[in-house]
C-alpha positions as CSV (number, residue, x, y, z in Angstrom):
1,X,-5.4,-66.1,-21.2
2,X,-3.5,-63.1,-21.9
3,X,-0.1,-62.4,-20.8
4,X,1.8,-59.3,-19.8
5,X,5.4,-59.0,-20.0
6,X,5.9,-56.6,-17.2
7,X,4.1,-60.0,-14.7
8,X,1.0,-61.2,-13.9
9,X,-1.7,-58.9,-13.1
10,X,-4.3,-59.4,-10.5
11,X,-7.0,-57.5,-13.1
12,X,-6.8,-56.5,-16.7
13,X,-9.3,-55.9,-19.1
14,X,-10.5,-54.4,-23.1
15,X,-11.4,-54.5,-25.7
16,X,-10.5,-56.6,-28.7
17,X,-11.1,-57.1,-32.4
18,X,-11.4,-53.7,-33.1
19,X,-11.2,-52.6,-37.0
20,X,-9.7,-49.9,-38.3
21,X,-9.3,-48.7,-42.1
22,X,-7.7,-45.6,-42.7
23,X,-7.6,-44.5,-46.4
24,X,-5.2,-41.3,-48.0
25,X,-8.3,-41.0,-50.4
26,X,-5.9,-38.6,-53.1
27,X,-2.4,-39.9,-52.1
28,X,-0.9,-37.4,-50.2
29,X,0.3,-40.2,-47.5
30,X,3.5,-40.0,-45.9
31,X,6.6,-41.1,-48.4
32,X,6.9,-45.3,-47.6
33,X,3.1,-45.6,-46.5
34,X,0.4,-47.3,-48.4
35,X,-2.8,-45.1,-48.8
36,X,-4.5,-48.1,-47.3
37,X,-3.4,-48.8,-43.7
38,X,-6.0,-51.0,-41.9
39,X,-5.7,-53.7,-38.6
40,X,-7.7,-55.7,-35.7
41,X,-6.6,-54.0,-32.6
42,X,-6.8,-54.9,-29.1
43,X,-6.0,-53.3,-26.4
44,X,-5.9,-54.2,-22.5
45,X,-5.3,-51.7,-19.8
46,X,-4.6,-53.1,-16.1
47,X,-4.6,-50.9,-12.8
48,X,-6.0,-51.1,-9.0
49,X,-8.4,-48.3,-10.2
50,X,-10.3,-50.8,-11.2
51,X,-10.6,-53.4,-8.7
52,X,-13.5,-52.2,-7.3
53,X,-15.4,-53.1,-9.9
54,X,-14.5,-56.6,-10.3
55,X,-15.0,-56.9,-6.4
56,X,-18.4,-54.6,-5.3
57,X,-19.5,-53.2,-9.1
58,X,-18.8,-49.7,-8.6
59,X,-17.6,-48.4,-12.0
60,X,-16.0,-45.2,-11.1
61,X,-13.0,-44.2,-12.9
62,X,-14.0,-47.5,-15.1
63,X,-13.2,-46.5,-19.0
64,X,-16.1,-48.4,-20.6
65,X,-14.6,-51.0,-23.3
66,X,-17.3,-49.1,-26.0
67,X,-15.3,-46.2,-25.1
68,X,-11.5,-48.1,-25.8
69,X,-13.4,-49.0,-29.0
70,X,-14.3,-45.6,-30.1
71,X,-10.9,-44.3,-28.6
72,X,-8.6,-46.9,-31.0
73,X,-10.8,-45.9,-33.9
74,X,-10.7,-42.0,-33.6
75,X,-7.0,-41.6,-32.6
76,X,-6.0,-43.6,-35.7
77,X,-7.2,-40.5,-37.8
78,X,-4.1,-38.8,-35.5
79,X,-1.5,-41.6,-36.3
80,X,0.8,-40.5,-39.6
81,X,2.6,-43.7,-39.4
82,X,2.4,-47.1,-41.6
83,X,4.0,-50.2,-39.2
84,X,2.4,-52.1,-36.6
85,X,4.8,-51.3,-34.3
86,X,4.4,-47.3,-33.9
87,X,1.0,-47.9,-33.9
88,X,0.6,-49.5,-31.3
89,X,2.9,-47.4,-29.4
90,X,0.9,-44.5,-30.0
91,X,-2.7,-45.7,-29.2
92,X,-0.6,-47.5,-25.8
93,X,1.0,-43.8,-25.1
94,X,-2.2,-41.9,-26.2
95,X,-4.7,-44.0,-23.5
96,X,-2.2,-43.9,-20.8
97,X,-1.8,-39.6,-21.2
98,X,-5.3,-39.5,-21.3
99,X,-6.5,-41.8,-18.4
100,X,-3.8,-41.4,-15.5
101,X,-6.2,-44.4,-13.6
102,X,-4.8,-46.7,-16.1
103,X,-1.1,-48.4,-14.7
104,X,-0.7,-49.9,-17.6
105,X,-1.7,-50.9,-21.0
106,X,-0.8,-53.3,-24.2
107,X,-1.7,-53.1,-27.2
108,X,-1.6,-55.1,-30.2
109,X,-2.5,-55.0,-33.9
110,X,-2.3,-57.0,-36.8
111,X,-2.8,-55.7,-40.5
112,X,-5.4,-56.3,-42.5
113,X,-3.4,-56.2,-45.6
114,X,-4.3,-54.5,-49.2
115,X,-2.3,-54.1,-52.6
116,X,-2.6,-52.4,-55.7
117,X,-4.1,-53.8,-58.6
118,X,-2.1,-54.2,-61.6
119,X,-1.5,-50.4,-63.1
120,X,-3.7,-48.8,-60.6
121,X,-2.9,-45.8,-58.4
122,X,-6.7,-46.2,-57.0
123,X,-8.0,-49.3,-56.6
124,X,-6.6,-52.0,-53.6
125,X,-8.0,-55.7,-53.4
126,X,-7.1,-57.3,-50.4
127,X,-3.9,-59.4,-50.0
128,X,-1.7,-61.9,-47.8
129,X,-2.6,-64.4,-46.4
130,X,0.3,-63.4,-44.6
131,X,-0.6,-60.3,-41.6
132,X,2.2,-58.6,-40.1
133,X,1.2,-57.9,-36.6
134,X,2.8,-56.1,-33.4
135,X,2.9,-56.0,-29.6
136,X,3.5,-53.2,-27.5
137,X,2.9,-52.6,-23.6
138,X,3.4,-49.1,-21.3
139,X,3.4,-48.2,-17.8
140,X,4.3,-45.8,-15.8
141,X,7.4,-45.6,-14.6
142,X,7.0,-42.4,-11.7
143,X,5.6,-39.6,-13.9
144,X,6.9,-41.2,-17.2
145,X,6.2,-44.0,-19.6
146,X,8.3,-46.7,-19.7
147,X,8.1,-49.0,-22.7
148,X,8.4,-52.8,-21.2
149,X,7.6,-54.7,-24.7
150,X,7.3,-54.6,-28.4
151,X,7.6,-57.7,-30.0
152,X,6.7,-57.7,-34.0
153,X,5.3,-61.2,-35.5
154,X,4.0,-62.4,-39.5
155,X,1.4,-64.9,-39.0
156,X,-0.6,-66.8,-41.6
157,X,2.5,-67.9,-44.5
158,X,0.7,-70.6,-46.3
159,X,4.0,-71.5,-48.4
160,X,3.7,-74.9,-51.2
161,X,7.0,-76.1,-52.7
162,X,6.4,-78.5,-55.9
163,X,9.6,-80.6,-54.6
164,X,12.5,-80.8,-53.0
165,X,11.3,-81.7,-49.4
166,X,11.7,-85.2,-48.0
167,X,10.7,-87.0,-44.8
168,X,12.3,-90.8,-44.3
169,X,14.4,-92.6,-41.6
170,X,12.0,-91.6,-38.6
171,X,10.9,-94.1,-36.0
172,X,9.2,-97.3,-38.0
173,X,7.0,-99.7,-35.6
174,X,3.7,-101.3,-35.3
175,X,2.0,-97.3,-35.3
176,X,3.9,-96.5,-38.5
177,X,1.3,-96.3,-41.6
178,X,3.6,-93.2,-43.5
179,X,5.9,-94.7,-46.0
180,X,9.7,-92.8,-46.1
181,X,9.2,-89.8,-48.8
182,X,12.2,-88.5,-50.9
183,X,10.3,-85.7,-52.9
184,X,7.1,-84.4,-52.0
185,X,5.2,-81.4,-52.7
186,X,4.7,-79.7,-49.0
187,X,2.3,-77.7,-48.1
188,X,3.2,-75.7,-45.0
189,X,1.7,-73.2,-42.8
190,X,4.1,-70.6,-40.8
191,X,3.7,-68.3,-37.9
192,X,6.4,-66.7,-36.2
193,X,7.1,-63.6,-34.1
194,X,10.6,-62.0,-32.5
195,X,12.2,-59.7,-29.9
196,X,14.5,-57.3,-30.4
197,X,17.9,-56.5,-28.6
198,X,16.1,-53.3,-27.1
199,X,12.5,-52.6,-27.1
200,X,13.3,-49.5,-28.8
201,X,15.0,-51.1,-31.6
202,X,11.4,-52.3,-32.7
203,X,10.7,-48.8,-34.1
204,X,12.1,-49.1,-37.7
205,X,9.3,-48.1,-39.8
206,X,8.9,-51.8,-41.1
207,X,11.8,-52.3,-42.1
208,X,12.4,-55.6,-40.1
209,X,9.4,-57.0,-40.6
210,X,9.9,-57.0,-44.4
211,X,13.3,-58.2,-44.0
212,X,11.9,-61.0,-42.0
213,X,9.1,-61.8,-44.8
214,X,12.1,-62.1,-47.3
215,X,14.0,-64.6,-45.5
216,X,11.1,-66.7,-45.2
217,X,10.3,-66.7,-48.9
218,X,14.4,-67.0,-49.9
219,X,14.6,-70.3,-47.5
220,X,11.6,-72.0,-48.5
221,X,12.6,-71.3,-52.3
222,X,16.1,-72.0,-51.9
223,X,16.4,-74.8,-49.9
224,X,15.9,-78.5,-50.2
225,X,15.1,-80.4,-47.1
226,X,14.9,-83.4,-44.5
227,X,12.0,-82.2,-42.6
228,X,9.7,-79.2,-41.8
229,X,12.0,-78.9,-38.3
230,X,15.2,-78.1,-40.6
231,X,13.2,-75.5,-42.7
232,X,12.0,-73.5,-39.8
233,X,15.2,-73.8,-38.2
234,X,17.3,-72.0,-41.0
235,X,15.1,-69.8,-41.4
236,X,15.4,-68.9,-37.9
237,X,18.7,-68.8,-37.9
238,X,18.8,-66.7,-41.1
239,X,17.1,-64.1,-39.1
240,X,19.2,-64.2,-36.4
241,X,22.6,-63.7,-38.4
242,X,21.2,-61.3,-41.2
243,X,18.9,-58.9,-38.2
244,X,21.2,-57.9,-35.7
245,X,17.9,-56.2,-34.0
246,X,16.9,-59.6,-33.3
247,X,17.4,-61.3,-29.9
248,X,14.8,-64.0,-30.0
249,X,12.6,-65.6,-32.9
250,X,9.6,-68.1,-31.9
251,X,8.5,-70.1,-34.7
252,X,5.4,-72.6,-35.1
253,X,4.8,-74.4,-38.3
254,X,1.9,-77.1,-39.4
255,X,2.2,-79.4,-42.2
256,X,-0.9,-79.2,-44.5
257,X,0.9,-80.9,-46.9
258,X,-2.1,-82.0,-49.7
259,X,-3.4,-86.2,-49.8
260,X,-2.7,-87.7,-52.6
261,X,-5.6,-88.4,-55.2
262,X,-3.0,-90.3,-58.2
263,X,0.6,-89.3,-59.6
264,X,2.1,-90.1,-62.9
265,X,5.6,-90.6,-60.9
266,X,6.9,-87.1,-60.6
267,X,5.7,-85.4,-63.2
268,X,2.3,-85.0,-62.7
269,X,-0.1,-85.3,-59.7
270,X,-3.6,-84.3,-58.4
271,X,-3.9,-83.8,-54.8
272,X,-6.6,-82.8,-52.2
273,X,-7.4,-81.4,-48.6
274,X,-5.5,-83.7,-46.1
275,X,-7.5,-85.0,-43.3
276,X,-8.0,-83.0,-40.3
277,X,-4.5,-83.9,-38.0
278,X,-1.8,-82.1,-38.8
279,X,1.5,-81.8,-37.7
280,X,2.5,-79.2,-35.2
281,X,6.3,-78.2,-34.9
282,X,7.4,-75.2,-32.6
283,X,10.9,-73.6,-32.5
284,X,12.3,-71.1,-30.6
285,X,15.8,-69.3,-31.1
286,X,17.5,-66.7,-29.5
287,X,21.3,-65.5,-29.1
């Protein structure tokens, strides 16, 4: 189910999964953008324009979701901008000046990342696994626009740390089968998204988002832990201290740390795909 920040909403509906790759083919892209800017869009619009449909199947004033489709993909050729964020602002400001039955609409996108190969100024291979994404949702507000959410997010950090993480003194009973660890290798997925202080304060060009991806890196690098709950919590506090932006950060990790095949103490070890279960730990900080 989707939600909508601005309340629940008796009908919404569009389209999703929408791919987009827009390509400066001889670099004249704006200063700070990559010739390669590509995402998965979806975008849902909401208004009592359309109830008739859902209630008798009369389409008029219905925006076909083929139509959204075309609309996200065409406009994109109009957008000069690089983050997820203004994106999605202007494909949410774009639909809503262009269909005044829509009350409402949000949008989000999340990047389909690229890089450079080594000493090339032509040639991209995709990257990540890491995806910055974004959410944004309009409405109107009398005969303006009002901007009721953008909210910014990475998703998909797949992060492995040779050492330095340990796991012992938790709950020990007849259900206990996992021994107390001083030093494993972990193996940990990350997803998190934020707020900011002002939805306007999301419009930085990026800037936060690679902030954000930093501190994730620097605290899994630099710190030595107890448990996957301490990582995620300093680096959520990392992000509220060092981002003043930042009012709120969610954070969900899984641990997908690797079985053990055999280990020559801690020097040496071969490891494989852990067993479906994994550990889910959710976090979620604000000021």
């Amino acid at each position: 189910m989707n939600q909508f920040s601005s309340g629940t909403k008796r009908n919404y509906y569009g389209k999703g999964d929408v791919t987009v790759y827009r390509l400066h083919r001889r670099g004249n892209q704006p200063e700070g953008v990559s010739p390669v800017f590509a995402a998965s869009v979806k975008m849902l619009i909401y208004g009592e324009a359309f109830w008739p449909t859902y209630t008798t199947g009369d389409n008029t004033g219905l925006v076909a979701t083929d139509s959204m489709k075309n609309f996200i993909q065409r406009e994109t050729l109009r957008f000069s901008g690089g983050d997820m964020e203004s994106y999605c602002h202007f494909l949410a400001e774009k639909f809503l000046v262009t269909y005044l039955q829509a009350e409402g609409a949000q949008v989000s996108a999340v990047e389909i990342p690229h890089a450079f190969l080594p000493q090339s100024a032509v040639a991209f291979a995709p990257s990540g696994p890491d995806r910055a994404g974004a959410r944004v949702e309009l409405n109107r507000d009398g005969q303006a626009l009002r901007l009721v959410e953008a909210r910014s997010s990475i998703t998909g950090f797949k992060l492995l740390r040779l050492g330095g993480s340990a796991f012992y003194g938790f709950v020990h009973d007849e259900y206990t089968t996992l021994p107390d660890i001083r030093n494993r290798p972990l193996h940990m997925w990350l997803d998190l998204d934020w707020a900011y202080t002002s939805p306007s304060a999301a419009f930085n060009n990026g800037s936060v988002t690679a902030r954000v991806r930093e501190i994730v890196h620097e605290v899994f690098n630099g710190f030595e832990s107890g448990s996957i709950q301490q990582i995620i919590y300093l680096i959520g506090t990392r992000i509220l201290s060092d981002i003043a932006a930042v009012s709120e950060v969610r954070l969900e990790a899984n641990n997908r740390t690797w079985d053990t095949v055999a280990e020559r103490g801690e020097e040496i070890g071969v490891y494989t795909d852990p067993r479906p279960p994994y550990g889910c730990l959710g976090l979620t900080l604000s000021r």
